[in-house]
C-alpha atoms as an extended CHARMM CRD file, in Angstrom:
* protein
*
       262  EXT
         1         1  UNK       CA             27.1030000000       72.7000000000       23.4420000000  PROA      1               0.0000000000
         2         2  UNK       CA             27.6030000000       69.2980000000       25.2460000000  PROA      2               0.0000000000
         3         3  UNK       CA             25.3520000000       66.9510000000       22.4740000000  PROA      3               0.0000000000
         4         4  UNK       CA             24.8380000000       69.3050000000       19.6410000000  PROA      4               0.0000000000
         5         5  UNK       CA             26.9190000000       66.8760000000       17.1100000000  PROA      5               0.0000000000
         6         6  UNK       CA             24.8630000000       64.0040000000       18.2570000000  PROA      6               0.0000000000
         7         7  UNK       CA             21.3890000000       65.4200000000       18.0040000000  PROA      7               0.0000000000
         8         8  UNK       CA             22.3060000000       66.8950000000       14.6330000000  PROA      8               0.0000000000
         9         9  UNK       CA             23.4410000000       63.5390000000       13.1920000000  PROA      9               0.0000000000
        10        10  UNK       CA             20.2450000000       61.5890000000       14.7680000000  PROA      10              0.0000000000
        11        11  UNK       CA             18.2270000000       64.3200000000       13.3360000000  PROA      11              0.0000000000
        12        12  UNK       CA             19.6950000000       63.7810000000        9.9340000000  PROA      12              0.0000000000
        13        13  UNK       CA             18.9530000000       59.8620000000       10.6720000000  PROA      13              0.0000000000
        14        14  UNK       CA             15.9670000000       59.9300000000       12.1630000000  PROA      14              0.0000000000
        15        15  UNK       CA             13.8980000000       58.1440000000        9.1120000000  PROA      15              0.0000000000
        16        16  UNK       CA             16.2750000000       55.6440000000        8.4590000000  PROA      16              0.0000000000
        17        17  UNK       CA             16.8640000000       54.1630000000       12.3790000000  PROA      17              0.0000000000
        18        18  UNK       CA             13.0280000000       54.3530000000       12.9880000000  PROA      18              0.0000000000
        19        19  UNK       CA             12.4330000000       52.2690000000        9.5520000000  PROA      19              0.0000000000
        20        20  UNK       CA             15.1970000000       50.1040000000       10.3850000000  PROA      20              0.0000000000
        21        21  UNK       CA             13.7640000000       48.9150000000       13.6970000000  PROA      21              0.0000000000
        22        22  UNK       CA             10.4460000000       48.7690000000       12.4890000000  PROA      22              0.0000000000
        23        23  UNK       CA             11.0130000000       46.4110000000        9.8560000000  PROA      23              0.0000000000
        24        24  UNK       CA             13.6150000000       44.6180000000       11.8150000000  PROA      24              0.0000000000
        25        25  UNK       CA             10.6520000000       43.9840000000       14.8180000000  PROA      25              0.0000000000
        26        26  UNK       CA              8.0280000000       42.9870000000       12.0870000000  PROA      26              0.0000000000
        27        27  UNK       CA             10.6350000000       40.6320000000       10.6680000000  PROA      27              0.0000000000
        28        28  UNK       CA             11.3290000000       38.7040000000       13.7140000000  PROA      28              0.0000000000
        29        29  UNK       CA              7.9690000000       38.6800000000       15.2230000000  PROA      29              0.0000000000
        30        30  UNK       CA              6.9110000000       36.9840000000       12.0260000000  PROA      30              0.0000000000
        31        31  UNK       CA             10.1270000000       34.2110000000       12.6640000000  PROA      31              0.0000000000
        32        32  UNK       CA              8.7400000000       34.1180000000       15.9590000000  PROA      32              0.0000000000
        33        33  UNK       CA              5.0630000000       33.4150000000       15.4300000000  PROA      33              0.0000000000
        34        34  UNK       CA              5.9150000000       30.4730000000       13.0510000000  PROA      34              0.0000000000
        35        35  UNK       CA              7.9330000000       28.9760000000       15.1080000000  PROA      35              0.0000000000
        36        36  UNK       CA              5.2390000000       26.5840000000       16.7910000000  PROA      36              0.0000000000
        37        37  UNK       CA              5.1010000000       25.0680000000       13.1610000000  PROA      37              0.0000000000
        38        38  UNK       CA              8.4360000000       23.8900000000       12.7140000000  PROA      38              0.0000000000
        39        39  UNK       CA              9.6140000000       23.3850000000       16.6080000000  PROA      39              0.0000000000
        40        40  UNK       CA              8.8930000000       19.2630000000       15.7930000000  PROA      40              0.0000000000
        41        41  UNK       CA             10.1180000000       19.3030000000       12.6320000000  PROA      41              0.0000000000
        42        42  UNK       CA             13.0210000000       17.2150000000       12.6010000000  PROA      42              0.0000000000
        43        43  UNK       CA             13.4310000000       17.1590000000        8.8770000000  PROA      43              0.0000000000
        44        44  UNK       CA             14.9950000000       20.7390000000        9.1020000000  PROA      44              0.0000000000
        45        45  UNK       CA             17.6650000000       19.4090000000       11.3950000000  PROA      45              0.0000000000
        46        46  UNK       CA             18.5540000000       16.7450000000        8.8590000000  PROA      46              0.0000000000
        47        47  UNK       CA             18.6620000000       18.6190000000        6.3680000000  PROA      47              0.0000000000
        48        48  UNK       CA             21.0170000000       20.9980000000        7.9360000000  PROA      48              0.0000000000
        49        49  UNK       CA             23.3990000000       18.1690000000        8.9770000000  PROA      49              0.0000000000
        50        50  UNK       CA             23.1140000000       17.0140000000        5.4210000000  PROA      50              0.0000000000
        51        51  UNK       CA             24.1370000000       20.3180000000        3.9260000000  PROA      51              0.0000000000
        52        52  UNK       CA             26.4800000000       21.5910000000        6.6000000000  PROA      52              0.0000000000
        53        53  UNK       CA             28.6430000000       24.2870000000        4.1720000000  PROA      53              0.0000000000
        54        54  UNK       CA             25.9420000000       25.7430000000        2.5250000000  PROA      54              0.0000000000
        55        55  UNK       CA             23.9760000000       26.1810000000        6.3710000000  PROA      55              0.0000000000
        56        56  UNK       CA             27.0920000000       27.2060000000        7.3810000000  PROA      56              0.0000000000
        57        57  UNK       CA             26.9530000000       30.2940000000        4.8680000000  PROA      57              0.0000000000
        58        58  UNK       CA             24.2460000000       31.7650000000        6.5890000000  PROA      58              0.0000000000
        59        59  UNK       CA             25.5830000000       31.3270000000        9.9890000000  PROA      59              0.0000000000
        60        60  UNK       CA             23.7480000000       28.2880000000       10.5140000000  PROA      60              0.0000000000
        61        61  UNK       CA             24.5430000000       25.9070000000       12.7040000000  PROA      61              0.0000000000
        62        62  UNK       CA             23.8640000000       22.7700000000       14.8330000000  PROA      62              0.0000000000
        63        63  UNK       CA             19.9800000000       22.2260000000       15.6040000000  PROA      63              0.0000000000
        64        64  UNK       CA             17.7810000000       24.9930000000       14.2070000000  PROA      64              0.0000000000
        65        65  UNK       CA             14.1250000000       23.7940000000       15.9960000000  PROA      65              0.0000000000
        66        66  UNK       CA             15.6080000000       24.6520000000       19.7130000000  PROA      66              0.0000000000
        67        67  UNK       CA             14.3610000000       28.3150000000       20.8220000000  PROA      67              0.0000000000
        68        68  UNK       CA             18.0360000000       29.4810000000       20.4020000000  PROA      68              0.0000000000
        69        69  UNK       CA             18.9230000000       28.0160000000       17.3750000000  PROA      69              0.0000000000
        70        70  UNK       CA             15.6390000000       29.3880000000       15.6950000000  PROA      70              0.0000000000
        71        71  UNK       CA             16.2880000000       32.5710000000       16.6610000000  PROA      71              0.0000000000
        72        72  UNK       CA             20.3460000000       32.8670000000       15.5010000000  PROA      72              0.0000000000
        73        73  UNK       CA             19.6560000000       30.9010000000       12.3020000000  PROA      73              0.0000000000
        74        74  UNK       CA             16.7580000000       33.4410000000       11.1990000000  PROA      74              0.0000000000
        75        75  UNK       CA             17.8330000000       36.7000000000       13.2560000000  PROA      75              0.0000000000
        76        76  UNK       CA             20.8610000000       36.8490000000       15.3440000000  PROA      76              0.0000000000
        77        77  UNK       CA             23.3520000000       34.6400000000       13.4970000000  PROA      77              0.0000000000
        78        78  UNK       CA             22.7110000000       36.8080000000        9.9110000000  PROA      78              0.0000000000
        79        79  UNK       CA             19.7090000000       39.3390000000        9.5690000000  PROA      79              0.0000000000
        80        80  UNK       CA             20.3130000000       41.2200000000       12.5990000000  PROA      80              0.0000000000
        81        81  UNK       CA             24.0020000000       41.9080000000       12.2070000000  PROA      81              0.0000000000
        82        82  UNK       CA             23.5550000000       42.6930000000        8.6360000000  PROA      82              0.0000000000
        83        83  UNK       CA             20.5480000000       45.7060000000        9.2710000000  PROA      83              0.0000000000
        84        84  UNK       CA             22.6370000000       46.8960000000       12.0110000000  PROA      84              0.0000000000
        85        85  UNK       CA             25.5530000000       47.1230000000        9.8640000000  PROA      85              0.0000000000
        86        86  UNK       CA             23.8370000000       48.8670000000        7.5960000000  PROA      86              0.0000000000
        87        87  UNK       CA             23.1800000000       51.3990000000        9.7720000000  PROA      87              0.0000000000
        88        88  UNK       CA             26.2430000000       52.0350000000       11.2870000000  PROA      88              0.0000000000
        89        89  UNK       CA             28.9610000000       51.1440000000        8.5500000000  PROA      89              0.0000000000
        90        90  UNK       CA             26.3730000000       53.9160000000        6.6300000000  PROA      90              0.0000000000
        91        91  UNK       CA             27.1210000000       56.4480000000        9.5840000000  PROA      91              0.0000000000
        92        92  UNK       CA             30.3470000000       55.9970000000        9.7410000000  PROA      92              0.0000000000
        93        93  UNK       CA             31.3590000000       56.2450000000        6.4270000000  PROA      93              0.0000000000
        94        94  UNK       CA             28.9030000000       59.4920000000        6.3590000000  PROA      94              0.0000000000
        95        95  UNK       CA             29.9400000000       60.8890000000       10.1750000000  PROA      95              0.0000000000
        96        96  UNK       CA             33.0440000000       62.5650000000        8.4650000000  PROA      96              0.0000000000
        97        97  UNK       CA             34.2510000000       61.7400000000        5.0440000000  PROA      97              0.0000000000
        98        98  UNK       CA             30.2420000000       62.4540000000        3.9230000000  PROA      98              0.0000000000
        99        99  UNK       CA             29.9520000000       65.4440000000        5.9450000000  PROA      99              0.0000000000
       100       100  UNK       CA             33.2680000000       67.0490000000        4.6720000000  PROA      100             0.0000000000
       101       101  UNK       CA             32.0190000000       66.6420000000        1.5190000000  PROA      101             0.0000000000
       102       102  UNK       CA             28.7510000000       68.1930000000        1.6850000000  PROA      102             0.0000000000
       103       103  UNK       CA             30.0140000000       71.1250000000        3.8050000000  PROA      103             0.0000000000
       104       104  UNK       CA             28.6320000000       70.4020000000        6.9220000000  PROA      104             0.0000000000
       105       105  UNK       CA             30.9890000000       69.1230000000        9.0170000000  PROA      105             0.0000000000
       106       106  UNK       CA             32.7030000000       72.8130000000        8.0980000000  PROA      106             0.0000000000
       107       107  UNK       CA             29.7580000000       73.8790000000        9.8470000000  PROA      107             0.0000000000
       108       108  UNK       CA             30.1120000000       71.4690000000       12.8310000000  PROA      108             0.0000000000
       109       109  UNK       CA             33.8320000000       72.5530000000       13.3410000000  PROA      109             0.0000000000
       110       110  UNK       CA             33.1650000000       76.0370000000       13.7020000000  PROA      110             0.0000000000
       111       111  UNK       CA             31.3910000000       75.5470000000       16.7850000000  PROA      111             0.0000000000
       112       112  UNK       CA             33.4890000000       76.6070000000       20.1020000000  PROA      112             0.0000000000
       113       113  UNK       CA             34.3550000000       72.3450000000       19.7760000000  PROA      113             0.0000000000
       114       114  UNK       CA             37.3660000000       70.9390000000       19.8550000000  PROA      114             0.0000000000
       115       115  UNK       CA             38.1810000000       67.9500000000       17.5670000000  PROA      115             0.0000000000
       116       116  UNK       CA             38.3810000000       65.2980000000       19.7960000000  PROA      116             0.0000000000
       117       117  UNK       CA             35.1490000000       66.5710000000       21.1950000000  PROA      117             0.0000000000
       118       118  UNK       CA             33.1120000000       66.0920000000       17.8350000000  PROA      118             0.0000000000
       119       119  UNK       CA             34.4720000000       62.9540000000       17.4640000000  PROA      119             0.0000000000
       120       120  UNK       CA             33.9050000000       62.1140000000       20.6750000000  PROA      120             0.0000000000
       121       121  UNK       CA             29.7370000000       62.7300000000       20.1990000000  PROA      121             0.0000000000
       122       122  UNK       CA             30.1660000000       60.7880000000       17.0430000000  PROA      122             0.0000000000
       123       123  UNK       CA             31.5490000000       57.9930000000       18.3740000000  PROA      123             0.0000000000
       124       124  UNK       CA             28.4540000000       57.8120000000       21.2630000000  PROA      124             0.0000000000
       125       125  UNK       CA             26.3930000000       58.3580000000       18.3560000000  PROA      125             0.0000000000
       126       126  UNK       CA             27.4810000000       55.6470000000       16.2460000000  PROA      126             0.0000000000
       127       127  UNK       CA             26.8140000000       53.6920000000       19.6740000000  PROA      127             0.0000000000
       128       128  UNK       CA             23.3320000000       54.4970000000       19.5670000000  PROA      128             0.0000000000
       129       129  UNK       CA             23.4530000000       53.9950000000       16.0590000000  PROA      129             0.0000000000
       130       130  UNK       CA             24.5370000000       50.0640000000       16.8100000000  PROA      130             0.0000000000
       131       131  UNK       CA             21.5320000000       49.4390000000       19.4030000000  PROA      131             0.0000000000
       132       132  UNK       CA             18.9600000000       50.5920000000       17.4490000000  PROA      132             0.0000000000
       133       133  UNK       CA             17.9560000000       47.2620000000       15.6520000000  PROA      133             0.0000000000
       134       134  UNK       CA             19.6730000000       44.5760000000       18.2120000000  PROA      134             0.0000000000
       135       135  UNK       CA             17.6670000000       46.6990000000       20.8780000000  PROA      135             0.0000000000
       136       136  UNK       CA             14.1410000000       45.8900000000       18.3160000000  PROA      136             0.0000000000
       137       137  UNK       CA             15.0060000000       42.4090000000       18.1430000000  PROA      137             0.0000000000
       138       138  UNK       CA             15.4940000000       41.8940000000       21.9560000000  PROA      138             0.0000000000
       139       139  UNK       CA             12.0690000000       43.7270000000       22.5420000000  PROA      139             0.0000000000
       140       140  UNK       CA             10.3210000000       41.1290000000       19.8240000000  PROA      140             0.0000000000
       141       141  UNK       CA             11.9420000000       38.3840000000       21.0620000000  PROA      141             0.0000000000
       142       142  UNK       CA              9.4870000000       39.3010000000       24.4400000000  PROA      142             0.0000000000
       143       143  UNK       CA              6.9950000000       37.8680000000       22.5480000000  PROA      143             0.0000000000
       144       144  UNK       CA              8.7340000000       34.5070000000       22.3640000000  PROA      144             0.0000000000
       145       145  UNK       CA              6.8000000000       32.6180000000       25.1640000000  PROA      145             0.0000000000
       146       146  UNK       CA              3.5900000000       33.4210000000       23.7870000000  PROA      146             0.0000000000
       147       147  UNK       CA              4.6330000000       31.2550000000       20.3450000000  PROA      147             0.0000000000
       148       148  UNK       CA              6.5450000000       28.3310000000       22.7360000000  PROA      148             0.0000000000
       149       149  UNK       CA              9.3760000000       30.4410000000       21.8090000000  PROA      149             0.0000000000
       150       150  UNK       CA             12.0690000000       30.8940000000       25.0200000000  PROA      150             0.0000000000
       151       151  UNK       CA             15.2780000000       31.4220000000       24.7750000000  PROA      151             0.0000000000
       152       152  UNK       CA             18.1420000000       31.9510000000       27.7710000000  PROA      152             0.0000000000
       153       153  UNK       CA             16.8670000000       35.2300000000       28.3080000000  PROA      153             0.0000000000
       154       154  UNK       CA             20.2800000000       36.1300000000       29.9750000000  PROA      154             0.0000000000
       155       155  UNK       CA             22.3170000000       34.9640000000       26.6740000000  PROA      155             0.0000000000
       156       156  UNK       CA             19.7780000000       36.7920000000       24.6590000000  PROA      156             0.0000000000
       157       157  UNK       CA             20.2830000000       39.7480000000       26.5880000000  PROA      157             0.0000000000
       158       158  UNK       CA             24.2630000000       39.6650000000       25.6210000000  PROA      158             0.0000000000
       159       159  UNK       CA             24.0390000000       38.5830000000       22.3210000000  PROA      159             0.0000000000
       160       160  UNK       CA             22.3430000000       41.8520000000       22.2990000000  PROA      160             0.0000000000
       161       161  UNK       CA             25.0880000000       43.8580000000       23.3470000000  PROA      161             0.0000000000
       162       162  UNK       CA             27.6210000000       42.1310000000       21.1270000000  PROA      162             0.0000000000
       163       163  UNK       CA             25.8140000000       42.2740000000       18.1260000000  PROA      163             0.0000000000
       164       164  UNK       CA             25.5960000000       46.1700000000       18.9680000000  PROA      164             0.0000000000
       165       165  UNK       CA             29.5260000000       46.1480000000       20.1060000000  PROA      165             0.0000000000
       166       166  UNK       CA             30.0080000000       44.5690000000       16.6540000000  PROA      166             0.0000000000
       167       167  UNK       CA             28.1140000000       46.9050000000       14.9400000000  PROA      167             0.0000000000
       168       168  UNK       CA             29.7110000000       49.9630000000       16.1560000000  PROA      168             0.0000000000
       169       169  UNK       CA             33.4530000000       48.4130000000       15.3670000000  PROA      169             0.0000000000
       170       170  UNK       CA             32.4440000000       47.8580000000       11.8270000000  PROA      170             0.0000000000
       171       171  UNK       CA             31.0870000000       51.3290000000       12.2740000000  PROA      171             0.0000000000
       172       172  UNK       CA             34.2230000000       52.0710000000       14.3200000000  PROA      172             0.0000000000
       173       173  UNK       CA             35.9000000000       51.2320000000       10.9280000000  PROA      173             0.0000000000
       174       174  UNK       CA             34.1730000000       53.0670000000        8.3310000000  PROA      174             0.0000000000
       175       175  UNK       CA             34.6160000000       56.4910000000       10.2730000000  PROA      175             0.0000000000
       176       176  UNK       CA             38.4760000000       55.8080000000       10.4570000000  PROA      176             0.0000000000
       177       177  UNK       CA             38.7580000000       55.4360000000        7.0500000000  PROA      177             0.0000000000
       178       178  UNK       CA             36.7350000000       58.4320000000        6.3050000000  PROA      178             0.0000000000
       179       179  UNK       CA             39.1220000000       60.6390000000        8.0730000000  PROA      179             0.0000000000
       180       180  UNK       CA             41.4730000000       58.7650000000        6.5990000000  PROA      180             0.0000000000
       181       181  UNK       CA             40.7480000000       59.2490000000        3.5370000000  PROA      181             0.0000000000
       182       182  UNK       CA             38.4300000000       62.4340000000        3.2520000000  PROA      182             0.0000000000
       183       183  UNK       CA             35.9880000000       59.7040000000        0.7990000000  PROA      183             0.0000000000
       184       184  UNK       CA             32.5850000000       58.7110000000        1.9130000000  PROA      184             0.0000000000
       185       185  UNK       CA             32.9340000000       56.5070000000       -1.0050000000  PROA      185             0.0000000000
       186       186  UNK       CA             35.9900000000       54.9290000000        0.1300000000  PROA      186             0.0000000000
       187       187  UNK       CA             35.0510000000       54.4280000000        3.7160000000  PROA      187             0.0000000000
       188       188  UNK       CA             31.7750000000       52.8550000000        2.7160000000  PROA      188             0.0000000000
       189       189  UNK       CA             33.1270000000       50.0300000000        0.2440000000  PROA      189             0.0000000000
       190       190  UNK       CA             36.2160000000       48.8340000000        2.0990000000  PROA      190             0.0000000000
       191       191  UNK       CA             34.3990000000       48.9590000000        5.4530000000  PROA      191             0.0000000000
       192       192  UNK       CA             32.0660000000       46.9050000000        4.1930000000  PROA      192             0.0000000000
       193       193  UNK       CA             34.2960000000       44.8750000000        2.3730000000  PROA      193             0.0000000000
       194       194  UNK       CA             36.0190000000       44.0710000000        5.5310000000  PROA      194             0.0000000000
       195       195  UNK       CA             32.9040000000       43.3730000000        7.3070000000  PROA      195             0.0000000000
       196       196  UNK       CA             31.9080000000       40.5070000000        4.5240000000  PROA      196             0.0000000000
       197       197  UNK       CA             35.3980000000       39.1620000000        4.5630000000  PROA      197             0.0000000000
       198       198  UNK       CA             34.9560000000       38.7760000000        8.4010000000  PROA      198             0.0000000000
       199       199  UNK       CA             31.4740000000       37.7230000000        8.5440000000  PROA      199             0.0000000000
       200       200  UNK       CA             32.4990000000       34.4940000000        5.6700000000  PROA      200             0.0000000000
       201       201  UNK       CA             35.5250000000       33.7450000000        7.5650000000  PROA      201             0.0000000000
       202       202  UNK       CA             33.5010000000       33.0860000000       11.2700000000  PROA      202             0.0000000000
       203       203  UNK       CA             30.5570000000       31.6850000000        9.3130000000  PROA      203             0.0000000000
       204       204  UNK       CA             32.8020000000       29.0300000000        6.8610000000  PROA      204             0.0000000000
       205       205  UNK       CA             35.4420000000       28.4850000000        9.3650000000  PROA      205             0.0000000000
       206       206  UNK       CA             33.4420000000       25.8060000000       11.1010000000  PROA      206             0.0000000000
       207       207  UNK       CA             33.1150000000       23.5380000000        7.5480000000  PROA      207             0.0000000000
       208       208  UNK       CA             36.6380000000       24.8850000000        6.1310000000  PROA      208             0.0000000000
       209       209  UNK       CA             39.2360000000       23.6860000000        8.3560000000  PROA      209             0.0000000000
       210       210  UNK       CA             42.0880000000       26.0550000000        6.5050000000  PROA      210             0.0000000000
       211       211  UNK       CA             40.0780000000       28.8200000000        7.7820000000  PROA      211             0.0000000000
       212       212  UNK       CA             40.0140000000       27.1670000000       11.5530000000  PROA      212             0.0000000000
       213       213  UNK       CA             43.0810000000       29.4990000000       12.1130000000  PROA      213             0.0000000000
       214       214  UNK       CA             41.6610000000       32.8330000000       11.3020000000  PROA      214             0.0000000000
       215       215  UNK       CA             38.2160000000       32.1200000000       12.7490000000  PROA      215             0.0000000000
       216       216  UNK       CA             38.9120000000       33.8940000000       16.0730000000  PROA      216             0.0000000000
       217       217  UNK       CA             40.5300000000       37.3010000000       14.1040000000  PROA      217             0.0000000000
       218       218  UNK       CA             36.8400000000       37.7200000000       13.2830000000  PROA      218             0.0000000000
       219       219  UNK       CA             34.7430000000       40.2280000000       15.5460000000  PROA      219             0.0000000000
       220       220  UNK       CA             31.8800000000       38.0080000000       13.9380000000  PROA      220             0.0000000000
       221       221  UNK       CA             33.3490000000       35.1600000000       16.1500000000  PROA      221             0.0000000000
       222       222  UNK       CA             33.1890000000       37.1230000000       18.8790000000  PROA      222             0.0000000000
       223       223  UNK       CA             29.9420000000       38.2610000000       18.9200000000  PROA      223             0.0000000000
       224       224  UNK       CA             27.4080000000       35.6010000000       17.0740000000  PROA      224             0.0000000000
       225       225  UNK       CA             29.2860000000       32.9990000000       15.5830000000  PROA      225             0.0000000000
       226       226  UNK       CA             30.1920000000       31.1620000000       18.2910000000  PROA      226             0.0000000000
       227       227  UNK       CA             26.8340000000       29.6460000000       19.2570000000  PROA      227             0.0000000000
       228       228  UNK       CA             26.6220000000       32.1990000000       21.8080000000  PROA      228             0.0000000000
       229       229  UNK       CA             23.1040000000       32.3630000000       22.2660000000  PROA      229             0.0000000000
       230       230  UNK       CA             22.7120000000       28.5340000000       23.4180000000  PROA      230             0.0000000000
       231       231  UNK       CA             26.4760000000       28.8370000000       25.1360000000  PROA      231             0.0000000000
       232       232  UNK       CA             26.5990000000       31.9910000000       26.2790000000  PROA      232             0.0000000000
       233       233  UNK       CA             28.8020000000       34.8860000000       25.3960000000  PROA      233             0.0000000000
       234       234  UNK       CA             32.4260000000       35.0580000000       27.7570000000  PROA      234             0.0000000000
       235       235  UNK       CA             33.7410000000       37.9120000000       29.4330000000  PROA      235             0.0000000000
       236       236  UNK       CA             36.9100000000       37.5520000000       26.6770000000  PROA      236             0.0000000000
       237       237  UNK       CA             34.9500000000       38.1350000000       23.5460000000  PROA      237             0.0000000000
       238       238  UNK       CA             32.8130000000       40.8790000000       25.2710000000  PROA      238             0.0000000000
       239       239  UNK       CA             36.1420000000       42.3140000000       26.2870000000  PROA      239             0.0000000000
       240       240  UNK       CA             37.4990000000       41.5920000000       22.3420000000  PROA      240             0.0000000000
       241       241  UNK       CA             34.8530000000       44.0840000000       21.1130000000  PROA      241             0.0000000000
       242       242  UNK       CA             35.2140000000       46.3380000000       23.3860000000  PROA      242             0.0000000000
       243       243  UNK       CA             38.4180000000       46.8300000000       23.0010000000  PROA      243             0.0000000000
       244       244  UNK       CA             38.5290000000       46.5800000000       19.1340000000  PROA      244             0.0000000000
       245       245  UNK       CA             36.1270000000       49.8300000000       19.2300000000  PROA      245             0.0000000000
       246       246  UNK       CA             37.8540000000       52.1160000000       21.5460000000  PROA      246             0.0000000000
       247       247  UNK       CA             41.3830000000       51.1940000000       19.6650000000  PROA      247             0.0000000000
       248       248  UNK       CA             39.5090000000       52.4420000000       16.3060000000  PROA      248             0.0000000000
       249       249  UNK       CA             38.0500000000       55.4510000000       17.7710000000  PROA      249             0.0000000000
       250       250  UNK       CA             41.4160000000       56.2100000000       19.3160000000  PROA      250             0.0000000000
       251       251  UNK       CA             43.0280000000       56.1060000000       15.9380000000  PROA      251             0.0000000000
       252       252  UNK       CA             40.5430000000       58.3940000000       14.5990000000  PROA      252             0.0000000000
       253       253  UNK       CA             41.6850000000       61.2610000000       16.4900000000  PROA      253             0.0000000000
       254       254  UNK       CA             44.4240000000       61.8940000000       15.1300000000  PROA      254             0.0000000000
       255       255  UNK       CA             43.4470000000       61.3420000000       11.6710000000  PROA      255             0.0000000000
       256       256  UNK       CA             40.5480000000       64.0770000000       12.3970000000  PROA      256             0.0000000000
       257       257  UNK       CA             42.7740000000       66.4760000000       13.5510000000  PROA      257             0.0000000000
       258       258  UNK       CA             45.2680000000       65.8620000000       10.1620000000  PROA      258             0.0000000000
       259       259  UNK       CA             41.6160000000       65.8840000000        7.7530000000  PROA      259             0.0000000000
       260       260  UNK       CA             41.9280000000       69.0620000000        5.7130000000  PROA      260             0.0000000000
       261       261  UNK       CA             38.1650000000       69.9670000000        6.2870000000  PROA      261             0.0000000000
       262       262  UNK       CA             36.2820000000       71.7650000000        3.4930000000  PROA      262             0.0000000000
């Protein structure tokens, strides 16, 4: 009984990570293929500098024709953290509060399991959970050089892995509140309520200087909105997320354990 939580809740998911990915790849590989038609256009640039809050909205930033900046204005800096929220904010709020309502995490529970076992395969679950769609976008983006399209592969290749970090903290989030709360309902809105609140404040904080201050509280910051895939992501934000997640799961133990399961 070492991963039967895990392949039960992937089973259950199956439909919705393989469509997820799919459309995420076609998606991108159409940004990518079109990108030979706008790399010279310098009229997107100015129009960008002329309209820097309303870029800024959509986590655009700084020039949008380079290889990087193509691929966070139209993937990485918005679309991709938003599908892979989806996905795991979704889980989380589903992975316990959802499951205790619908009876089957009754089920799950009356396995020879302990509860910091189950949580523990939900927690690697939401993991996977996170790399399904920034995994898809890192396999499309292959196809860069064959559209002029190439990127720091190496920056690409962590931008990855914080945009999946991120993803399962915002996850992270929605499954403490479920056992917090017993509510799949609850879980779901505030989660993602706190996810938009943090996603505007890294995104605006740039054009808004009274949000300069609470830019860096933002896992957003630390994973895409710091012009990370021209820059480079540092050891300090990878270590930010990291952290962040394993504190969350941490404080869902105890919480399960306390959840009056039905």
């Amino acid at each position: 009984m070492r991963a039967e939580v895990l392949r039960l809740d992937l089973r259950l998911r199956r439909r919705t990570l393989v469509g997820t990915a799919l459309g995420a790849a076609a998606y991108l590989f159409l940004v990518i293929a079109v990108y030979p038609s706008f790399r010279q256009d310098s009229g997107l640039d100015a129009m960008i500098a002329a309209n820097p809050e309303a870029a800024a909205a959509f986590g655009v930033s700084g020039s949008i024709t380079s290889p990087a900046g193509w691929l966070s204005a139209n993937m990485y800096a918005n679309v991709a953290p938003l599908l892979a929220l989806l996905l795991t904010v979704g889980y989380g709020a589903s992975a316990i509060a959802g499951q205790d309502e619908d009876g089957t995490l009754g089920l799950v529970t009356s396995l020879p399991l302990s509860r910091a076992r189950v949580l523990g395969q939900k927690a690697l679950t939401l993991l996977l959970v996170a790399g399904v769609v920034p995994v898809a976008a890192f396999v499309t983006s292959l196809t860069g050089p064959s559209f002029a399209l190439s990127p720091d592969w190496g920056h690409l290749g962590w931008v990855t892995v914080s945009t999946a970090l991120l993803a399962f903290d915002l996850g992270a989030v929605a499954l403490l509140l479920g056992a917090l709360t017993g509510s799949r309902g609850a879980a779901l809105g505030t989660a993602s309520s706190l996810a938009g609140v943090a996603y505007l404040v890294s995104a605006l904080a740039p054009v808004v200087p009274a949000m300069g201050t609470l830019r860096w509280l933002s896992p957003f910051t630390w994973a895409v909105g710091n012009d990370q895939l021209a820059q480079g992501t540092t050891f300090g934000e990878l270590a930010a997320l990291v952290g962040l997640g394993v504190l969350l799961v941490l404080a869902t133990l105890p919480a399960l354990r306390r959840l009056d399961i039905h």
